[in-house]
N, C-alpha and C positions, 0 to 999 in steps of 0.2 A: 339371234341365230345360234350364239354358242349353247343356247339350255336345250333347242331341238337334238343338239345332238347326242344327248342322253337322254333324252323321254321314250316313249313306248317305241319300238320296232314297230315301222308301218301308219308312223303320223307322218302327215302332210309335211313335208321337208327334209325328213329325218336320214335317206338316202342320198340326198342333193347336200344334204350339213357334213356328213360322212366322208362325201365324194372331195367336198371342198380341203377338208383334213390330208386327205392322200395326197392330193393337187400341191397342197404347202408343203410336206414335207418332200415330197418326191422332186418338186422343183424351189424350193429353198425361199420361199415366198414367206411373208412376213405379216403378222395380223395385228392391228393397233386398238387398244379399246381402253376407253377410260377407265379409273379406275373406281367409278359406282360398279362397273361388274362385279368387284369385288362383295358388294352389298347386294345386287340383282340376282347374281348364277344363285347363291347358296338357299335365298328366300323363294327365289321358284321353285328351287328343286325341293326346297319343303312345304309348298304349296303344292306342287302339281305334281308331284310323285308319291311314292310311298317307300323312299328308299329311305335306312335306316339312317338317323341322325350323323351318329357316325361318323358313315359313310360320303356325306357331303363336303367336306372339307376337300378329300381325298380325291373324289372324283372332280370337283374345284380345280385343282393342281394341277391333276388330269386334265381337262378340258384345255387350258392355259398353253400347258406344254404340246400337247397335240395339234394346235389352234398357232402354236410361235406366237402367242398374243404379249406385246410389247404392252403392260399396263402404265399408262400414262397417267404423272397426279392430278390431282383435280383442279387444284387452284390455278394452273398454268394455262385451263381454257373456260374457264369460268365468265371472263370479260364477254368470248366469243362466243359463247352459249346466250349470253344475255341481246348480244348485237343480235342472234341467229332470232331469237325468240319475238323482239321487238320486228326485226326483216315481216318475218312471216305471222305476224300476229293475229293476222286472218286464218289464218288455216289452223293455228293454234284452238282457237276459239271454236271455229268450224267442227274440227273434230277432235277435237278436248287432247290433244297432243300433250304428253306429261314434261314436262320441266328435262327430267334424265335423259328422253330422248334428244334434246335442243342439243345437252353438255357431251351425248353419244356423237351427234354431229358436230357439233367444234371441235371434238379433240380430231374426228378425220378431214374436215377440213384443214383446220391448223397445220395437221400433217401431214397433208399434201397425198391423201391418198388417193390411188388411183378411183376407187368406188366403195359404198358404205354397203355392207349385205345387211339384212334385215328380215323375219317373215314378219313383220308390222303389215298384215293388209288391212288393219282399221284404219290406219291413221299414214304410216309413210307410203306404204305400196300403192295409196290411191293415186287413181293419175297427176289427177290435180296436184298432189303433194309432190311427187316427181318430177314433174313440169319445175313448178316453181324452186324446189330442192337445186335442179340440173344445174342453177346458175353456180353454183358453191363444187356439187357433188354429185356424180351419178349413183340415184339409191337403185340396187337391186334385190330381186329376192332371190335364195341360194340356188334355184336351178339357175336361173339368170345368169350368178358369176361364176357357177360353176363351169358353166358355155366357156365364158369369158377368160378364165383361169387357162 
């Protein structure tokens, strides 16, 4: 969710990722992510952008601080990624679900958060995967928690 909100003006999400940033800071709301974003945000943004080297770090920090994203270490939900992975090992398999998504969901389940935002519509947004998710977590996509905010 956090790399939509520096991609092109006018991608699918990118006003509902926006919207969610004002939402946090206007009412003091608190965003938790593991800390693979750490290794995620900077390799998308040099995948699928053409913003200058640079510049990725920066807007990194940016995203972070706009987002109040609390980075959580890794080792502390690793056990719960693995429990999360084995849970749902059919859906995993199903639709080739990656490893960093399981440990993106433990560290918000671990921490009790209200719901997980995502635009994962290959793999978490399907129904199926929300169904089964709900038990743990309600996954949304950022219009969704934007509603919900």
């Amino acid at each position: 969710m956090l790399i939509a909100s520096v991609k092109k003006i006018g991608e699918k999400y990118h006003n509902d990722v926006l919207g969610i940033s004002h939402k946090i800071a206007e009412e003091h709301h608190e965003g938790i992510c593991s800390s693979l974003l750490m290794i995620e945000l900077p390799g998308a943004l040099a995948s699928s952008t053409t913003m200058p080297f640079e510049k990725i770090y920066e807007v990194e920090v940016s995203v972070i601080e706009n987002f109040r994203v609390a980075v959580m270490p890794y080792e502390a939900y690793v056990k719960r990624a693995v429990e999360l992975m084995l849970e749902f090992r059919n859906l995993k398999a199903r639709y080739e679900i990656g490893s960093a998504d399981f440990h993106y969901l433990a560290t918000s389940v671990q921490e009790g958060c209200e719901f997980f935002v995502t635009t994962d519509e290959k793999h978490l947004l399907r129904p199926s995967c929300r169904d089964a998710l709900s038990r743990h977590v309600e996954v949304l996509a950022p219009d969704e928690a934007l509603l919900k905010l």
